[in-house]
C-alpha positions as CSV (number, residue, x, y, z in Angstrom):
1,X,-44.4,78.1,-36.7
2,X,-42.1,77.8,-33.9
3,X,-45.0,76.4,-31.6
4,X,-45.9,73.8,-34.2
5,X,-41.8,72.5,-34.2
6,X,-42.4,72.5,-30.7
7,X,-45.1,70.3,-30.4
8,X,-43.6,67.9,-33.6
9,X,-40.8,67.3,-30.9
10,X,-42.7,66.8,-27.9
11,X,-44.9,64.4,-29.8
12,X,-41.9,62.4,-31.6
13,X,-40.3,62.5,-28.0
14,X,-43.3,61.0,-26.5
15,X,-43.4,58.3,-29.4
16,X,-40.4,57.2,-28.7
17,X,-40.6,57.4,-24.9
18,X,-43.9,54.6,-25.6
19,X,-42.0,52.5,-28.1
20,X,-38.9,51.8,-25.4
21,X,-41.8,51.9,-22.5
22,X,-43.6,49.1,-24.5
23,X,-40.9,47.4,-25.5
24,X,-39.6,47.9,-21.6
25,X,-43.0,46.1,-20.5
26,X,-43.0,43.7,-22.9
27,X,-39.3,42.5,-21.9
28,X,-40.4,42.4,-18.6
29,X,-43.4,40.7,-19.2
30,X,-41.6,37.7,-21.3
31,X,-38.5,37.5,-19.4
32,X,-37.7,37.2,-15.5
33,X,-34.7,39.8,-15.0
34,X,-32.3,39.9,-11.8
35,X,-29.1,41.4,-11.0
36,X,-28.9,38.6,-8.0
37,X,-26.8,36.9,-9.9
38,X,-23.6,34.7,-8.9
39,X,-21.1,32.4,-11.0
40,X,-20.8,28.7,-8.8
41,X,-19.1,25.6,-9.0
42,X,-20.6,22.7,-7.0
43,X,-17.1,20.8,-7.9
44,X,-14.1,23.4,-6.7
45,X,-11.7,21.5,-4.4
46,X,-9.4,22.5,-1.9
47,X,-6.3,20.2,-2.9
48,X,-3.7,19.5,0.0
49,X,-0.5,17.0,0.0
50,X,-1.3,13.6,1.2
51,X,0.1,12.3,4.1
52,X,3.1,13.9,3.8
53,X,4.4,17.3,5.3
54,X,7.5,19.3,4.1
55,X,9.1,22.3,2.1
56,X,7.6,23.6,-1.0
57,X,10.0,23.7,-3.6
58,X,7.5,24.4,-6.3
59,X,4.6,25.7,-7.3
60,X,3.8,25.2,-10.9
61,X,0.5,27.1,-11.4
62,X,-0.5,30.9,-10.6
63,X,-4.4,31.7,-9.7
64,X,-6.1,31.7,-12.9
65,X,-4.3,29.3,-15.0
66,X,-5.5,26.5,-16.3
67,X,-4.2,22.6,-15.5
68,X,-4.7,18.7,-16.9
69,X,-5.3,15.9,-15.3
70,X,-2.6,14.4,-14.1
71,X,-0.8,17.3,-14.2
72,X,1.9,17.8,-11.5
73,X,0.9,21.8,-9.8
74,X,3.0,21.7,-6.6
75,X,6.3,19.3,-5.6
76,X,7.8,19.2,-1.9
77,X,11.2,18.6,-0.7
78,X,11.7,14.2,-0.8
79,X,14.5,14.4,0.1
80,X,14.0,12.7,3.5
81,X,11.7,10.6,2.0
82,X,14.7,9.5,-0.4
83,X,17.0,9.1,2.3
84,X,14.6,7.1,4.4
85,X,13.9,4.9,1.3
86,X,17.7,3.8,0.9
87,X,18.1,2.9,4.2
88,X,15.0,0.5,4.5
89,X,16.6,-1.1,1.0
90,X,19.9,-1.1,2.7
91,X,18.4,-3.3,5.4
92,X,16.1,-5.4,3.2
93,X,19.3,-6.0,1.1
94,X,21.5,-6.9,4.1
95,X,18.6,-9.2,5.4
96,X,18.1,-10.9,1.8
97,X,22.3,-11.7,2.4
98,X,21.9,-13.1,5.5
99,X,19.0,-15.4,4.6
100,X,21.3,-16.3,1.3
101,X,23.9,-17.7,3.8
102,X,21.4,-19.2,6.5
103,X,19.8,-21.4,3.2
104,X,23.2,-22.0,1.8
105,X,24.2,-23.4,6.0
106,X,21.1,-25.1,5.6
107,X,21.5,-27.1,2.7
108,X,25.1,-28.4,3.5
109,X,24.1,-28.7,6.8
110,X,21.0,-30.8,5.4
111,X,23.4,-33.0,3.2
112,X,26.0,-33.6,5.6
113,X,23.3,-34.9,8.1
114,X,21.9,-37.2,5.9
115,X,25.4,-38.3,4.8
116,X,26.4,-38.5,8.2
117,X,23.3,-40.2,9.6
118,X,23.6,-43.2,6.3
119,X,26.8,-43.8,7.0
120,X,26.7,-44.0,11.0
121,X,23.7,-46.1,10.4
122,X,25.7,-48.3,7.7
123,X,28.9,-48.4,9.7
124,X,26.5,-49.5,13.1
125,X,25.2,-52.2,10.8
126,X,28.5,-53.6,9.9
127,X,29.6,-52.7,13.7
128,X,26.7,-55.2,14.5
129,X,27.4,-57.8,11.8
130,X,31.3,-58.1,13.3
131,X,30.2,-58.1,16.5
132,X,27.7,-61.3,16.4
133,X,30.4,-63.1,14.1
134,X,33.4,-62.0,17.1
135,X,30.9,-63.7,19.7
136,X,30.4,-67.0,17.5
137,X,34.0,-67.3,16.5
138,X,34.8,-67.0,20.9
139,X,32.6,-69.4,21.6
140,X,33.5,-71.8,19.1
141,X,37.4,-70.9,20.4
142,X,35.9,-71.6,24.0
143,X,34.4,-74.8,22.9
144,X,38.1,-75.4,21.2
145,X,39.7,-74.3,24.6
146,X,37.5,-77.2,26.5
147,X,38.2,-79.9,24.8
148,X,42.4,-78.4,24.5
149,X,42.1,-78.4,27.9
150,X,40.9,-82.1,28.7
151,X,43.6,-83.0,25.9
152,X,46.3,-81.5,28.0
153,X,44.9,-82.7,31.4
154,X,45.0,-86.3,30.3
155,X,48.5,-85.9,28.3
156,X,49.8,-84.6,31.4
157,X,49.1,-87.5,33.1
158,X,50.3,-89.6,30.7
159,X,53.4,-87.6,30.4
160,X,53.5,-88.8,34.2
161,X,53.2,-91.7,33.9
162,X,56.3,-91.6,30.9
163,X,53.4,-93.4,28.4
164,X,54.4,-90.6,26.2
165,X,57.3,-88.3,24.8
166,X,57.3,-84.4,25.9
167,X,57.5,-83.4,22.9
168,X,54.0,-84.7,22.3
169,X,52.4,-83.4,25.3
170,X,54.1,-79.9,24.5
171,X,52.3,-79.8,21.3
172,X,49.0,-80.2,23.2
173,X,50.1,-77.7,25.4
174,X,51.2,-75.0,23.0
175,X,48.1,-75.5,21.0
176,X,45.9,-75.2,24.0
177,X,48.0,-71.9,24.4
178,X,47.2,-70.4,21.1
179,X,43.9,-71.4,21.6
180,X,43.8,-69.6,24.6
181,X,45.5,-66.6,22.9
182,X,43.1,-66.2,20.1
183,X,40.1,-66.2,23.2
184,X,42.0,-62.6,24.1
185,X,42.0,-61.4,20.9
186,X,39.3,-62.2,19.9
187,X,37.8,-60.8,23.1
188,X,39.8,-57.6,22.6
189,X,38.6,-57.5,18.8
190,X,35.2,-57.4,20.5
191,X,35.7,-54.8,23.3
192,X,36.9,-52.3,20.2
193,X,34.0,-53.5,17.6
194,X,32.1,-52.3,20.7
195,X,34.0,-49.2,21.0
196,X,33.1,-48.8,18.0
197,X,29.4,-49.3,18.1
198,X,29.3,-46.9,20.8
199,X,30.8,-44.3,18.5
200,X,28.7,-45.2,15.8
201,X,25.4,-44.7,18.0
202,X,26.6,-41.3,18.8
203,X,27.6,-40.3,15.0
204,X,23.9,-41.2,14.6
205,X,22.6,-39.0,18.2
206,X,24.8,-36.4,17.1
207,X,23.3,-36.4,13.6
208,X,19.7,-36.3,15.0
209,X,20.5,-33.3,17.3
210,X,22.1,-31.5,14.0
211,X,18.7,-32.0,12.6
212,X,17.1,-29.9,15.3
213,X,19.7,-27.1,14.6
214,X,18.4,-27.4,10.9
215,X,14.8,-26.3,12.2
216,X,16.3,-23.4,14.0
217,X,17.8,-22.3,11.0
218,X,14.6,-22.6,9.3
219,X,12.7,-20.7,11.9
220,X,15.4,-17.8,11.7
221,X,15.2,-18.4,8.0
222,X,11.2,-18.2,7.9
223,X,12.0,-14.9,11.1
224,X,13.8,-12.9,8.3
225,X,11.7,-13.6,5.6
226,X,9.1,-12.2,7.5
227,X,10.8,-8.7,8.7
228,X,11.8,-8.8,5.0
229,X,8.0,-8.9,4.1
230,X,7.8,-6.0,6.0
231,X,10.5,-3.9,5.4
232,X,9.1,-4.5,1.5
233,X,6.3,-3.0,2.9
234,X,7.6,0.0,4.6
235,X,9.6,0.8,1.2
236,X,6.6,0.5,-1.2
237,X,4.5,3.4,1.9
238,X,7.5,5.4,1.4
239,X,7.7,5.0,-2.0
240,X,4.3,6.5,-2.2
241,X,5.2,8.9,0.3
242,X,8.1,10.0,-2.5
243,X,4.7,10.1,-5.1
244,X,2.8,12.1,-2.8
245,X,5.3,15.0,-2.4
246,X,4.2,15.7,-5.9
247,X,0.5,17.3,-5.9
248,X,-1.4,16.6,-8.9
249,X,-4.5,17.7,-10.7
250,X,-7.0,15.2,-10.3
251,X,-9.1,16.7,-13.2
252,X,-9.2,19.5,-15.9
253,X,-9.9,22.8,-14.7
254,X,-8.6,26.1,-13.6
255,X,-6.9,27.7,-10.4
256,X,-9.1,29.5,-8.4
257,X,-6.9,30.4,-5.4
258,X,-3.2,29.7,-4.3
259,X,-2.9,29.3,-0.9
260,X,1.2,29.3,-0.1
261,X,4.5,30.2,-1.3
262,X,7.5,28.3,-2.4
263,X,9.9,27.6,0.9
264,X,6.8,27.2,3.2
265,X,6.7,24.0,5.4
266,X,3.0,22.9,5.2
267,X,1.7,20.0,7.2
268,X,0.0,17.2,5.2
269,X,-3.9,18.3,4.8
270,X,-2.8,21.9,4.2
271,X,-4.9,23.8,1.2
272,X,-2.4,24.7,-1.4
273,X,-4.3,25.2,-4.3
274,X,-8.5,25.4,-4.9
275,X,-9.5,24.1,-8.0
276,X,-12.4,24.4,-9.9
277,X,-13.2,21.6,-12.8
278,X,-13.3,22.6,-16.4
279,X,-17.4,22.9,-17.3
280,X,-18.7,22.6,-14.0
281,X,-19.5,26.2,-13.6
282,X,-23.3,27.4,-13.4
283,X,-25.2,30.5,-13.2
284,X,-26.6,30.7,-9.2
285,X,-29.9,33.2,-9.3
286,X,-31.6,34.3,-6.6
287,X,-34.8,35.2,-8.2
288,X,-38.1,36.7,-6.3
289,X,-40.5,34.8,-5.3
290,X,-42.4,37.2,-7.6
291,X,-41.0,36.3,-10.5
292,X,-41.1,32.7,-9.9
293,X,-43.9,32.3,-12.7
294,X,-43.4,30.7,-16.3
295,X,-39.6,29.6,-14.7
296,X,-39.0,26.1,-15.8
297,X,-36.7,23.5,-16.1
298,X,-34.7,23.9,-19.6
299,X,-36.2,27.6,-19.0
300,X,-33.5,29.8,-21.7
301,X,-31.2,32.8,-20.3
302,X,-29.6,35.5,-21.4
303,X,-26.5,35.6,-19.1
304,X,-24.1,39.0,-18.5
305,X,-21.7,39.3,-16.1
306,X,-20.5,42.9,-15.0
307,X,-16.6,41.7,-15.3
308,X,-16.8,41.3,-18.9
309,X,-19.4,43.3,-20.1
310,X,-18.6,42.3,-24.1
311,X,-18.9,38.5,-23.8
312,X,-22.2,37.4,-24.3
313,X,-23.3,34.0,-22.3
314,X,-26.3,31.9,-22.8
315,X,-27.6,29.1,-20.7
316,X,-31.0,27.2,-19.8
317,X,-32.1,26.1,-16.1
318,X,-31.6,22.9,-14.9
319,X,-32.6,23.1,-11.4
320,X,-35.0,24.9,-9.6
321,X,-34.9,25.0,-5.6
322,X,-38.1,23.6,-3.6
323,X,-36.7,26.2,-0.7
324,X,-36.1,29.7,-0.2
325,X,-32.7,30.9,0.0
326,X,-33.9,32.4,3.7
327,X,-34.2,28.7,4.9
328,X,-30.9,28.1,4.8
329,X,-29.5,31.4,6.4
330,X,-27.5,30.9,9.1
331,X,-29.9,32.6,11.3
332,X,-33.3,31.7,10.1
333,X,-35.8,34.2,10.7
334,X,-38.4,34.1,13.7
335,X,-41.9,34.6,13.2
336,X,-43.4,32.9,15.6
337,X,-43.6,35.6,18.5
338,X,-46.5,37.4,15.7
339,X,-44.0,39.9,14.9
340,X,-44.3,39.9,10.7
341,X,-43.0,42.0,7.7
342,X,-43.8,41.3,4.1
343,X,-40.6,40.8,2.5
344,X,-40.2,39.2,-1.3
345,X,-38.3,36.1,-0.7
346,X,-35.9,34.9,-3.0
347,X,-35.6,30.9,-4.6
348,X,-32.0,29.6,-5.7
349,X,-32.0,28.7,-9.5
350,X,-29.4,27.1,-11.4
351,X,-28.6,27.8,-15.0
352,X,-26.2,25.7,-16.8
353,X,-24.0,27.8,-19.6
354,X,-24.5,26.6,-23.4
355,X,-22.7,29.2,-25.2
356,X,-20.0,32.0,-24.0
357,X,-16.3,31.9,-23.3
358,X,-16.6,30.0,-19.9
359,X,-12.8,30.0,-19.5
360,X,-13.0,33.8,-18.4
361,X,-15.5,32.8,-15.8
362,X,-14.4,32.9,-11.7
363,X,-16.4,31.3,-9.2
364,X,-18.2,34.3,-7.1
365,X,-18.4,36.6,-9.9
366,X,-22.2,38.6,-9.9
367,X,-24.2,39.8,-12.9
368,X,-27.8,40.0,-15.0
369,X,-29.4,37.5,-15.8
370,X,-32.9,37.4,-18.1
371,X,-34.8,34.0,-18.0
372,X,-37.4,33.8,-20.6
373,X,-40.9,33.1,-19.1
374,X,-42.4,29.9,-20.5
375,X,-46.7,30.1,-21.2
């Protein structure tokens, strides 16, 4: 009776031992199973402050955690940045006064040239107009003077001779006087209508050389605008300087590695965070040449990674690698000297994940994976 147990056992044992063998096969035969198995990101980015260098004062994000876009992870000490910021508008400020006041000058200056230059001009031309009616008037006083003087000549003579009173010949003589009188005047009238011209020319010289101090004004005018166009330049680089001392996310994902600590003084370039985009990790397999067969592109997975042993992935392949993993060692391997060993080599393939809780997932985690062989 015993014996007969015995072998009921051994026989159920065995049963069961060829169902889980079968099965076993079978699962090996359908599906392509490896433990070579890494999670990778194609996308993770080492993200440094641009162009600007300085104390952290904050860092925002732990390893792990996940950001926006746009979100702000990491800020820097601006506060040189600031200060450098209000002296450049200080100067442009300053420099905006002084061209106020040079444009002001230059307008006044502009209208009191062209008033000054009209009237000099309008004052020459009635300079001119006295002068030429001076001139007539002497010589008509000349002519006058001529014929006062032949008057007096021949009066004389005749006062001489007693053919006439003295009265008489003292009213020629006193006319001739006058006439003779009104010659100096008139001649000193025109000596300070000349006087006068000359003064009126040099209002207008004068005028003419103000005009080229306006076009020195206007070149220090055009001279500031210029350093002002640069100084506006020089504020809006150090207004982004100020924006740069405040790292941001440049995309959804999570925080794979922080690099520093709040209070160190990192040079621009410096890694302070890697991060790795939301949905851009895959599954990397390095799967044996052996069982390379039925793999294809949209291939399906089973995916389970040894870190969290009760979420359950699933994924399909997207990209199969027309090289060998040994190809790209760093130290390829030599065969050319005859020496050779049979060794299974291994093929990079890339499973994207459909299903599972990719948010748990770190880049360089290993585990199974079980592609199903296509026919």
């Amino acid at each position: 009776m015993k014996n007969k147990i015995g072998i009921v056992v051994i026989l159920f044992l065995i049963a069961v031992f060829s169902v889980f063998a079968f099965r076993w096969v079978k699962h090996r035969m359908e599906y392509a199973v490896t433990d070579a198995v890494f999670v990778e990101s194609d996308s993770m980015a080492n993200l440094s402050f641009y162009r600007v260098k300085g104390k952290i004062i904050k860092l925002l994000k732990n390893e792990g955690d996940y950001v926006k876009k746009g979100e702000i992870i990491a800020v820097l000490d601006d506060t040189d940045y600031i200060t450098k910021l209000e002296q450049v508008n200080n100067q442009i400020e300053s420099l905006k006064l002084k061209k106020k006041a040079l444009k002001e000058k230059l307008s006044k200056i502009n209208e009191a040239v062209k008033i000054q230059i009209k009237t000099s001009k309008l004052n020459l031309q009635q300079i001119n107009v006295s002068i030429q009616a001076i001139k007539h008037k002497i010589k008509q006083i000349e002519k006058e003077i001529e014929l006062a003087k032949k008057d007096e000549e021949r009066f004389r003579s005749l006062l001489k001779k007693e053919l006439i009173p003295e009265r008489k010949y003292d009213l020629i003589k006193t006319k001739l006087d006058i006439l003779i009188e009104k010659k100096k005047y008139a001649q000193k009238k025109l000596e300070e209508l000349k006087v006068a011209q000359k003064k009126a020319r040099e209002g207008i010289a004068l005028a003419e050389n103000e005009r080229k101090s306006v076009k020195e004004l206007r070149k220090e005018i055009e001279s500031l605008s210029k350093k002002i166009k640069s100084l506006e330049k020089q504020k809006e680089d150090i207004e982004n300087q100020i924006r740069y001392t405040k790292l941001v996310s440049p995309y959804n994902g999570y925080i794979a590695k922080k690099f520093v600590s709040v209070g160190e003084v990192v040079p621009a370039g410096r890694p302070v965070y890697s991060i790795v985009p939301e949905n851009s990790l895959y599954i990397l397999v390095l799967l044996e040449e052996t069982k390379l067969n039925g793999i294809k592109i949209g291939s399906k997975a089973n995916i389970y990674i040894d870190a969290y042993p009760d979420e359950k992935f699933k994924g399909e392949v997207f990209e199969i690698n027309p090289a060998t993993a040994a190809k790209f060692a760093l130290v390829p391997r030599d065969i050319t000297a005859g020496e050779f060993t049979k060794v299974a080599q291994r093929v990079p393939v890339k499973i994207r994940i459909t299903e599972g809780n990719t948010s748990v997932l770190k880049v360089g985690l290993g585990g199974e994976v079980e592609i199903k062989k296509e026919k």
